[in-house]
Gaussian input, Z-matrix of N, CA and C with variables (Angstrom, degrees):
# hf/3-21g

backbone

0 1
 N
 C     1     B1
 C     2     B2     1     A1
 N     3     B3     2     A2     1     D1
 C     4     B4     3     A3     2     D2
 C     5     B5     4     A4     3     D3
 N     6     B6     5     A5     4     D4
 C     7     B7     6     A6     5     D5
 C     8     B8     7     A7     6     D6
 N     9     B9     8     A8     7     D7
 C    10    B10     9     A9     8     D8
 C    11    B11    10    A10     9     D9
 N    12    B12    11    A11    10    D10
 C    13    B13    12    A12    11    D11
 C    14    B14    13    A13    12    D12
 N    15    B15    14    A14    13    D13
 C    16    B16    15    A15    14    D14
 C    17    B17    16    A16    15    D15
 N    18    B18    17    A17    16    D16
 C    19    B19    18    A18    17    D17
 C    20    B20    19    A19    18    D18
 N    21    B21    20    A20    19    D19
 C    22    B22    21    A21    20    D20
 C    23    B23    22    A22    21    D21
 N    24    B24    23    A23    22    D22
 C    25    B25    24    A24    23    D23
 C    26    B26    25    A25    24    D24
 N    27    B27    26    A26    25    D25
 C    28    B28    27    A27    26    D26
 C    29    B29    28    A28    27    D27
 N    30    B30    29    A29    28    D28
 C    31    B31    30    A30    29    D29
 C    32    B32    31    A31    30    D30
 N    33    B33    32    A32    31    D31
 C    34    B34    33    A33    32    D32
 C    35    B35    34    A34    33    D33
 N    36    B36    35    A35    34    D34
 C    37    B37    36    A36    35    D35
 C    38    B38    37    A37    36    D36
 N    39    B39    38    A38    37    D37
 C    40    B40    39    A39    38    D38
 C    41    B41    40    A40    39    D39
 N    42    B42    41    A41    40    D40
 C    43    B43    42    A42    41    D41
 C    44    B44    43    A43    42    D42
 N    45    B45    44    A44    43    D43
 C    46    B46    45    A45    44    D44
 C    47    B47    46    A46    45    D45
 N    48    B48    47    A47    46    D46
 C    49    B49    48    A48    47    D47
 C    50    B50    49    A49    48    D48
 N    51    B51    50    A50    49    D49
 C    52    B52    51    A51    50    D50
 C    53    B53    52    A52    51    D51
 N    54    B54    53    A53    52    D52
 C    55    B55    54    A54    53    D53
 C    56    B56    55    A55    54    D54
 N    57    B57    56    A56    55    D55
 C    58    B58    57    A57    56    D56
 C    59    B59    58    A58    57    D57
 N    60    B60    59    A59    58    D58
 C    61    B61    60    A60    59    D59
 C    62    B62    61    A61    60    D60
 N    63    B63    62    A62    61    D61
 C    64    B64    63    A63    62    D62
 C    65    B65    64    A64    63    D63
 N    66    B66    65    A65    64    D64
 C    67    B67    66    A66    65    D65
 C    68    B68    67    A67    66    D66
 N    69    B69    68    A68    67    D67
 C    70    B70    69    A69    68    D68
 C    71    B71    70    A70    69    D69
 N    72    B72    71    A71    70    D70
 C    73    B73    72    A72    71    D71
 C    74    B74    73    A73    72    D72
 N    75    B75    74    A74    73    D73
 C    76    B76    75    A75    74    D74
 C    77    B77    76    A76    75    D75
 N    78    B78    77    A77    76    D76
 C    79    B79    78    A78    77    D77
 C    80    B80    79    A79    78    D78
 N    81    B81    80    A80    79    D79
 C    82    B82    81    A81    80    D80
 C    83    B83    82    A82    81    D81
 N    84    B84    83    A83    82    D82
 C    85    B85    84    A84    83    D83
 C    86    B86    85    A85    84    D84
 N    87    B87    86    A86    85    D85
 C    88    B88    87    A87    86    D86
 C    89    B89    88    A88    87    D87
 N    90    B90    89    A89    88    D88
 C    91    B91    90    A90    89    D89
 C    92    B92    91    A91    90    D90
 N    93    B93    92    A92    91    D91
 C    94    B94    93    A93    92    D92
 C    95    B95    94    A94    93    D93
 N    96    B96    95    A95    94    D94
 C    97    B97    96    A96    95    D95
 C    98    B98    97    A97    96    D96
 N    99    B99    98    A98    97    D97
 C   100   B100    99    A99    98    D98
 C   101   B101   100   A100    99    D99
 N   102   B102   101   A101   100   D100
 C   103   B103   102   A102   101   D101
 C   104   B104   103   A103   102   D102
 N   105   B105   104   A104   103   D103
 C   106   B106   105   A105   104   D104
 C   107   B107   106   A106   105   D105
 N   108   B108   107   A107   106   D106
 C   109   B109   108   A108   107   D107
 C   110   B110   109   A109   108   D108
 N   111   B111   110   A110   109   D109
 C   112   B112   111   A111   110   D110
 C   113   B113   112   A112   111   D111
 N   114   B114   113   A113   112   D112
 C   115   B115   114   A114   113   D113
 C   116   B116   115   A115   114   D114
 N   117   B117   116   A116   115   D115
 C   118   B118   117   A117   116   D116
 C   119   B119   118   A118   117   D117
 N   120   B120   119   A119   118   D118
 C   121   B121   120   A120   119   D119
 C   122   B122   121   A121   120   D120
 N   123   B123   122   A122   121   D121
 C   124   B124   123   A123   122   D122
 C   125   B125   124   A124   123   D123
 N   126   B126   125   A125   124   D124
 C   127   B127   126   A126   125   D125
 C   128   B128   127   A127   126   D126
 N   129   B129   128   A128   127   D127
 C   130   B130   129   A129   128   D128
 C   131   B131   130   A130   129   D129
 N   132   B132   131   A131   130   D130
 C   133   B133   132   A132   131   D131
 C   134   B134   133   A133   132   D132
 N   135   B135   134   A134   133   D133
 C   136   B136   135   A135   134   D134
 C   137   B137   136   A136   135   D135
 N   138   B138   137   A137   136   D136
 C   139   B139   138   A138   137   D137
 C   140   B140   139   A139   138   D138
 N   141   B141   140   A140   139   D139
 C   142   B142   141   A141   140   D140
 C   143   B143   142   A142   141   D141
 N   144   B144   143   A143   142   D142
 C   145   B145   144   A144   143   D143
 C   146   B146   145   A145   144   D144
 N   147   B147   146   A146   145   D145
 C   148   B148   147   A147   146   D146
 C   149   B149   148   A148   147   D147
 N   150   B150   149   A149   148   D148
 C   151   B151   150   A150   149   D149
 C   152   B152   151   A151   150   D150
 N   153   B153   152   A152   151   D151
 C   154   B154   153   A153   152   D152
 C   155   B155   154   A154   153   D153
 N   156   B156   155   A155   154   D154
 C   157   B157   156   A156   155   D155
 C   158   B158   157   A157   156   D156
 N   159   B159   158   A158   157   D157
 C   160   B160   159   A159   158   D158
 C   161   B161   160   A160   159   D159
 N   162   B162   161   A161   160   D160
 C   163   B163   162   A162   161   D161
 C   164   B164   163   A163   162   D162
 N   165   B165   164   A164   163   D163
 C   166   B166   165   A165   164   D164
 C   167   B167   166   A166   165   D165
 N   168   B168   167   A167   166   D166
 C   169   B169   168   A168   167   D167
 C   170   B170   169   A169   168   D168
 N   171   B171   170   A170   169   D169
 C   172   B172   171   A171   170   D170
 C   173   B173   172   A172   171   D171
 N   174   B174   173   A173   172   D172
 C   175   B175   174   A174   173   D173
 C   176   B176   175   A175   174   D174
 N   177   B177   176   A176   175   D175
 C   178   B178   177   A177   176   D176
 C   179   B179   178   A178   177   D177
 N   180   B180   179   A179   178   D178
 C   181   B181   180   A180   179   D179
 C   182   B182   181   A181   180   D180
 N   183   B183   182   A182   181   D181
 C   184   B184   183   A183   182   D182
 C   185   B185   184   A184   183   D183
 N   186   B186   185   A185   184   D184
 C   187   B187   186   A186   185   D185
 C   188   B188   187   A187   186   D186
 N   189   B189   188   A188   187   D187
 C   190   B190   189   A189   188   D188
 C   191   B191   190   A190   189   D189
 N   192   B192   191   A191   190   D190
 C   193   B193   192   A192   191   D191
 C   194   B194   193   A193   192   D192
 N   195   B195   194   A194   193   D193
 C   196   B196   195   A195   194   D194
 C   197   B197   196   A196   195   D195
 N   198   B198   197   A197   196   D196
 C   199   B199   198   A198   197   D197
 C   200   B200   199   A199   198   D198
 N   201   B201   200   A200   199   D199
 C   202   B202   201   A201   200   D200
 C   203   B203   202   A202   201   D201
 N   204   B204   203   A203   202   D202
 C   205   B205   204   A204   203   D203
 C   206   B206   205   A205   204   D204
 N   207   B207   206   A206   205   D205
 C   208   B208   207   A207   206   D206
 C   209   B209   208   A208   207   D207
 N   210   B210   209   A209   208   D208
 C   211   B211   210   A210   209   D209
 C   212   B212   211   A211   210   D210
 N   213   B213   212   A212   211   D211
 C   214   B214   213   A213   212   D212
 C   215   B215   214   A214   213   D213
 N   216   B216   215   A215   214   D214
 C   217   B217   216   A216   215   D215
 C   218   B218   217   A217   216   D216
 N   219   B219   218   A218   217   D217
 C   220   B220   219   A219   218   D218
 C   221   B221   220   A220   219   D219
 N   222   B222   221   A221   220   D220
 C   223   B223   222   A222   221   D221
 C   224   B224   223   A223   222   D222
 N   225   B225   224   A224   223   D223
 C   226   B226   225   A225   224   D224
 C   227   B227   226   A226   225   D225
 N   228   B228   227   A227   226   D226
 C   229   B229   228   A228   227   D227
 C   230   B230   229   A229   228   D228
 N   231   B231   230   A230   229   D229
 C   232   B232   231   A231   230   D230
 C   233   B233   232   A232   231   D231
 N   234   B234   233   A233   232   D232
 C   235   B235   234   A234   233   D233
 C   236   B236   235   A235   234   D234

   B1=1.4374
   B2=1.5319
   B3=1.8128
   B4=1.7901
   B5=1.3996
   B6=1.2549
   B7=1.5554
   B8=2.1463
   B9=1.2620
   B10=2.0210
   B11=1.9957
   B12=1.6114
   B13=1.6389
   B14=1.2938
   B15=1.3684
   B16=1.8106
   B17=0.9966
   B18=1.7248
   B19=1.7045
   B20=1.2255
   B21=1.3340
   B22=1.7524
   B23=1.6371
   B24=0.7469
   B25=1.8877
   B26=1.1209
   B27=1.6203
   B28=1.3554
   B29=1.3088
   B30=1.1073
   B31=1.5654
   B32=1.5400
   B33=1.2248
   B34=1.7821
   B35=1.4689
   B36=1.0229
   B37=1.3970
   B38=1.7308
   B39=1.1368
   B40=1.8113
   B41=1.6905
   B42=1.0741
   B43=1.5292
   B44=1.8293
   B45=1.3932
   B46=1.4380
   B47=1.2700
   B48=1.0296
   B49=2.2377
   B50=1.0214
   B51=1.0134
   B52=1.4269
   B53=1.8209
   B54=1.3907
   B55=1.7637
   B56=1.5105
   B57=1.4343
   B58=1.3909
   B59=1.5325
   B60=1.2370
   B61=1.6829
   B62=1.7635
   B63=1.6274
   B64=1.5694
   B65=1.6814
   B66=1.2371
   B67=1.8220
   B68=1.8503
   B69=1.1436
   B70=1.7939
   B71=1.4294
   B72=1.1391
   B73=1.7863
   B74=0.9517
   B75=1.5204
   B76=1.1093
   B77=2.0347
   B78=1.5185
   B79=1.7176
   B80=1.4609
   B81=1.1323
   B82=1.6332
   B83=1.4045
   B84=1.7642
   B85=0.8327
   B86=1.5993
   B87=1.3378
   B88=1.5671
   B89=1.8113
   B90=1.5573
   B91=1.8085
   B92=1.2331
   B93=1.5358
   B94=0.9461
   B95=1.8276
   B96=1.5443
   B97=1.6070
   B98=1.5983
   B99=1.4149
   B100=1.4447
   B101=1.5343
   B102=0.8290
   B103=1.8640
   B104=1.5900
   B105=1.6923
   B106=0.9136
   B107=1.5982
   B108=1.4961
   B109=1.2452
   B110=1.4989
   B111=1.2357
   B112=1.1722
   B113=1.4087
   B114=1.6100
   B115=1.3330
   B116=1.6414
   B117=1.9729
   B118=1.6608
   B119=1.7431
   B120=1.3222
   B121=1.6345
   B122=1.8654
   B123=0.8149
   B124=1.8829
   B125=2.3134
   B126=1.5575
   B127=1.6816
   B128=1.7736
   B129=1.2811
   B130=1.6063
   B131=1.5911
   B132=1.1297
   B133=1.5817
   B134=1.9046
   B135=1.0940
   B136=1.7166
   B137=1.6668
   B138=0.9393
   B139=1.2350
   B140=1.5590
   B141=1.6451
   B142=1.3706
   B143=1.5899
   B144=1.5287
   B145=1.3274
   B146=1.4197
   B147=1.0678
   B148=1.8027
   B149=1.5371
   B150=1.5757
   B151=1.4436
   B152=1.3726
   B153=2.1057
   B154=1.7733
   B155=1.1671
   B156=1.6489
   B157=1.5884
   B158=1.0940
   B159=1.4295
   B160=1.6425
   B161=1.7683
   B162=1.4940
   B163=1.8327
   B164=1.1626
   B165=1.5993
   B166=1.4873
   B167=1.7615
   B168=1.2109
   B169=1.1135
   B170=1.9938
   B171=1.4852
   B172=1.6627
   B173=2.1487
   B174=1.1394
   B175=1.5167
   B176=1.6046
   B177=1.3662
   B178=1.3954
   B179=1.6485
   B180=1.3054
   B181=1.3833
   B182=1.4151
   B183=1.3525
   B184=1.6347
   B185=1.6940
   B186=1.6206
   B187=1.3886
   B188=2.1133
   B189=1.0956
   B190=1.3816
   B191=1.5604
   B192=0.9386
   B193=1.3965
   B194=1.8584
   B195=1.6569
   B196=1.5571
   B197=1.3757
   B198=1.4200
   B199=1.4616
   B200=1.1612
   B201=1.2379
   B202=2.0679
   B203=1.8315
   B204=0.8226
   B205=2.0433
   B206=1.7581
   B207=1.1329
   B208=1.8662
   B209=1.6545
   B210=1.5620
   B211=1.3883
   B212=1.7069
   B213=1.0571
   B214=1.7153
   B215=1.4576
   B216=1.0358
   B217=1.5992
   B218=1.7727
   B219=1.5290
   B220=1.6443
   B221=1.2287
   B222=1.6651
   B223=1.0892
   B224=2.2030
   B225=1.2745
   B226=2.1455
   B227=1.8772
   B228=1.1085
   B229=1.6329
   B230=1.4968
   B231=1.3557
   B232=1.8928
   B233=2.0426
   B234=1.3511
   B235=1.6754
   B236=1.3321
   A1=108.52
   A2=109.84
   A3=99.48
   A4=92.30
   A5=103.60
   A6=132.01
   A7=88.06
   A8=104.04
   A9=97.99
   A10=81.55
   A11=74.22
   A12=99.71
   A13=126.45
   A14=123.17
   A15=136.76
   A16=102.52
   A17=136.34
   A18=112.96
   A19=88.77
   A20=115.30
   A21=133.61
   A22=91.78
   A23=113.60
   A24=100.07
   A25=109.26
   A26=135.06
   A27=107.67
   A28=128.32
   A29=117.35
   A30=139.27
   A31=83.02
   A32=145.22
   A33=132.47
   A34=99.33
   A35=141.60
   A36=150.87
   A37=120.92
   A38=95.58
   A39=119.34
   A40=103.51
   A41=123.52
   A42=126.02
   A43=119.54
   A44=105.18
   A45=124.59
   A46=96.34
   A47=155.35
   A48=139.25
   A49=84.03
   A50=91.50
   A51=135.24
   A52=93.23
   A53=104.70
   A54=92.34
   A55=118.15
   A56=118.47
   A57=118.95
   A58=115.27
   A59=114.42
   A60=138.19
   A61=83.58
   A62=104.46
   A63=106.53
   A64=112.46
   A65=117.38
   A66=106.84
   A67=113.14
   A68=88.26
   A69=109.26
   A70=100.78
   A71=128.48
   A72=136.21
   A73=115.61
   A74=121.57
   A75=124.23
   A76=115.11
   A77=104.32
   A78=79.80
   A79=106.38
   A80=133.19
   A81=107.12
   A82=88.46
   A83=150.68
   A84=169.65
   A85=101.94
   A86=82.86
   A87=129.86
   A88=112.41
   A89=96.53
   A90=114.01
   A91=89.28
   A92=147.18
   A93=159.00
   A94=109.64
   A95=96.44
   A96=95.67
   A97=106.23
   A98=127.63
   A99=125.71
   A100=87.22
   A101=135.21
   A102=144.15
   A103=95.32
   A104=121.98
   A105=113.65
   A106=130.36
   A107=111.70
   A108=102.90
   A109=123.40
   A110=125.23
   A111=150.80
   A112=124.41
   A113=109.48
   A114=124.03
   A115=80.57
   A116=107.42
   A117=105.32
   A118=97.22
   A119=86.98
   A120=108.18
   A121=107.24
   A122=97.15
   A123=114.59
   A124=97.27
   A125=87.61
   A126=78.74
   A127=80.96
   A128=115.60
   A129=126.17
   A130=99.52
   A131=91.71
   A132=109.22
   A133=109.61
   A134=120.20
   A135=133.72
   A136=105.98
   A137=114.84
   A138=129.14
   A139=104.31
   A140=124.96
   A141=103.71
   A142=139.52
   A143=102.59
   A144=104.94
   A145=108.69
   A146=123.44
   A147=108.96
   A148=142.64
   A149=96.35
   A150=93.60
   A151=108.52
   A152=97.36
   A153=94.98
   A154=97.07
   A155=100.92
   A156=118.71
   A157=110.87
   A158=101.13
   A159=112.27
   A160=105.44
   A161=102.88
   A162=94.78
   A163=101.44
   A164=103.08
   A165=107.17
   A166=97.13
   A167=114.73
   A168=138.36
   A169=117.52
   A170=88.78
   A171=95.95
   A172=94.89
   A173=122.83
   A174=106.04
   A175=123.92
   A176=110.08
   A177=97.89
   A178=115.10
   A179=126.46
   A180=115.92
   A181=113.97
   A182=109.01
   A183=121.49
   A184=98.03
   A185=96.62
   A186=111.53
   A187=114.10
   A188=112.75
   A189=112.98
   A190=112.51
   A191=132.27
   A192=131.58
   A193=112.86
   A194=114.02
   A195=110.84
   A196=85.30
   A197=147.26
   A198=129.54
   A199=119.67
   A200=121.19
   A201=111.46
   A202=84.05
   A203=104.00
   A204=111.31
   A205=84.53
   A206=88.56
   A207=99.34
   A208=88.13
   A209=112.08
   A210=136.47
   A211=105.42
   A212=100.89
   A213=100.05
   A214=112.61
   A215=133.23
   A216=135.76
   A217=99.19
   A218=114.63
   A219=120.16
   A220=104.86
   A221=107.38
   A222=146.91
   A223=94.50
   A224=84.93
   A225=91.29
   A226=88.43
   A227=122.69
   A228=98.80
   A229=118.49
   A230=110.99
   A231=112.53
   A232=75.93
   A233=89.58
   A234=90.28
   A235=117.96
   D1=130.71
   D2=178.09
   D3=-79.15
   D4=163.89
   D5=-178.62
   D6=-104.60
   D7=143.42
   D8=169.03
   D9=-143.68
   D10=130.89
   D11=138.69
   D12=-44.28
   D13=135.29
   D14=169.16
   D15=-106.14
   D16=97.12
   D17=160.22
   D18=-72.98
   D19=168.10
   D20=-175.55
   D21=-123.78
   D22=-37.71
   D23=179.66
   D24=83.55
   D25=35.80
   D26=-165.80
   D27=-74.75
   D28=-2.76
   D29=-159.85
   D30=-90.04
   D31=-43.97
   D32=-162.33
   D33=-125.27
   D34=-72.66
   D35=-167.88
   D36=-62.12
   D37=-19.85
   D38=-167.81
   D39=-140.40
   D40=38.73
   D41=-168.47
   D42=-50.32
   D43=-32.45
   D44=-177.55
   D45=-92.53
   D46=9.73
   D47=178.14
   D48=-118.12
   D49=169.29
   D50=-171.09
   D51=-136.36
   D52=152.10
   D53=-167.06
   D54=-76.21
   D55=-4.52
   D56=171.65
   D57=-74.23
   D58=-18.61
   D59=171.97
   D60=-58.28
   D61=-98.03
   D62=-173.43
   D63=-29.79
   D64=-52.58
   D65=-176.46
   D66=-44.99
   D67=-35.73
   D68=-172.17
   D69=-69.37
   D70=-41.70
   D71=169.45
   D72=-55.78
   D73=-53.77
   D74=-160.82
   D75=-91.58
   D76=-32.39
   D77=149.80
   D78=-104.28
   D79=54.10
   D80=146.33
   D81=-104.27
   D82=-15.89
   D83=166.17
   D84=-21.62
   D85=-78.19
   D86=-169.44
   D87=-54.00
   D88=-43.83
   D89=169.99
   D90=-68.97
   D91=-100.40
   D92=-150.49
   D93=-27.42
   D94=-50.46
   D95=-177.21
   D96=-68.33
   D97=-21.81
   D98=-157.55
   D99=-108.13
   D100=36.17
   D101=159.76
   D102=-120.30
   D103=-75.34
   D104=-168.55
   D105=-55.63
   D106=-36.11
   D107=171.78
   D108=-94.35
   D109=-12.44
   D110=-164.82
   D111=59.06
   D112=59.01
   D113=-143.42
   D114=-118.14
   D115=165.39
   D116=-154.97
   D117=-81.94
   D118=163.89
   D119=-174.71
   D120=-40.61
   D121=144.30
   D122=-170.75
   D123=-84.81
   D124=137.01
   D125=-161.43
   D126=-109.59
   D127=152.27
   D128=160.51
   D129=-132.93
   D130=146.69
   D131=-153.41
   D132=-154.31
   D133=144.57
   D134=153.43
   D135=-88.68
   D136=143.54
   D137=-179.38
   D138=-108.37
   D139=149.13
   D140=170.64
   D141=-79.42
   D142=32.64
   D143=156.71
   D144=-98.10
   D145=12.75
   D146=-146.74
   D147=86.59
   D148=-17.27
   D149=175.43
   D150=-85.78
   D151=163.92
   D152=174.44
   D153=-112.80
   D154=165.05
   D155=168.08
   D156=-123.17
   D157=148.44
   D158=162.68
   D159=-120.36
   D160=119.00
   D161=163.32
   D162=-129.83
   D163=163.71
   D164=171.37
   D165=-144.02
   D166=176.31
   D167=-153.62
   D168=-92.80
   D169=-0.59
   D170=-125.60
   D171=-99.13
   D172=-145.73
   D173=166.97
   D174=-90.91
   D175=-7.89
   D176=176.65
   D177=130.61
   D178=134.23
   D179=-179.93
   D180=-81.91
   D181=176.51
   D182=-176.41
   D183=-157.88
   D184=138.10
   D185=167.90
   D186=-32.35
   D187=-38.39
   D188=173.61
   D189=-72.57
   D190=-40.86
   D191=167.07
   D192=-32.31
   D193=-23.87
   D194=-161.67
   D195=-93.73
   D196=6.29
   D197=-179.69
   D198=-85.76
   D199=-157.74
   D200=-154.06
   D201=-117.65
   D202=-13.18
   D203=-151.67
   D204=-77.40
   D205=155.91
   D206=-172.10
   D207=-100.95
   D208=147.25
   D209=155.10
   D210=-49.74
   D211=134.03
   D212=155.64
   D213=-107.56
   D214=15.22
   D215=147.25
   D216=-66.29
   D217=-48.78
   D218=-165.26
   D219=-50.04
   D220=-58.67
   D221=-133.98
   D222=-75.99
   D223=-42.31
   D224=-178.16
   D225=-90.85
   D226=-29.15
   D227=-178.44
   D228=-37.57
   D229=156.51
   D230=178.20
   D231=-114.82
   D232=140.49
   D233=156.89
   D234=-127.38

C-alpha cells in the first residue's frame, strides 16, 4: 500500500487553524468514518523517526472534509 502526503495548506485553504485545529479534523474525521461505515478502529501512532500518523480504514479524505459545516450523512447517523 503507497502511503501519500497531505499538505493541509493552512496558510491559504485553512486561513483561520492553526494546525492543531486540522489534527482535530482529521481524527474526528477519521471517528466519524469508522461509525459510519463500520470500518476497523483508526490507529494514531509515532513512527520511529518521530513522525505521527493518523490512518483510518474508511473511503478517503477530500479537500471538503477541512470545512466547519457539519455532514448530513454525520448529522442522520445513530451512534
Amino acid at each position: 500500500m503507497a502511503i501519500r502526503a497531505f499538505d493541509l495548506n493552512i496558510e491559504k485553504v485553512l486561513e483561520n487553524w492553526e494546525v492543531e485545529h486540522a489534527l482535530r479534523e482529521i481524527i474526528a474525521n477519521a471517528l466519524d468514518e469508522q461509525i459510519l461505515t463500520g470500518s476497523d478502529n483508526i490507529e494514531i501512532y509515532e513512527d520511529e523517526r518521530g513522525d505521527w500518523h493518523i490512518r483510518d480504514y474508511g473511503r478517503g479524505l477530500r479537500i471538503e472534509h477541512f470545512t466547519l459545516n457539519e455532514n448530513q450523512e454525520k448529522l442522520n447517523a445513530s451512534s
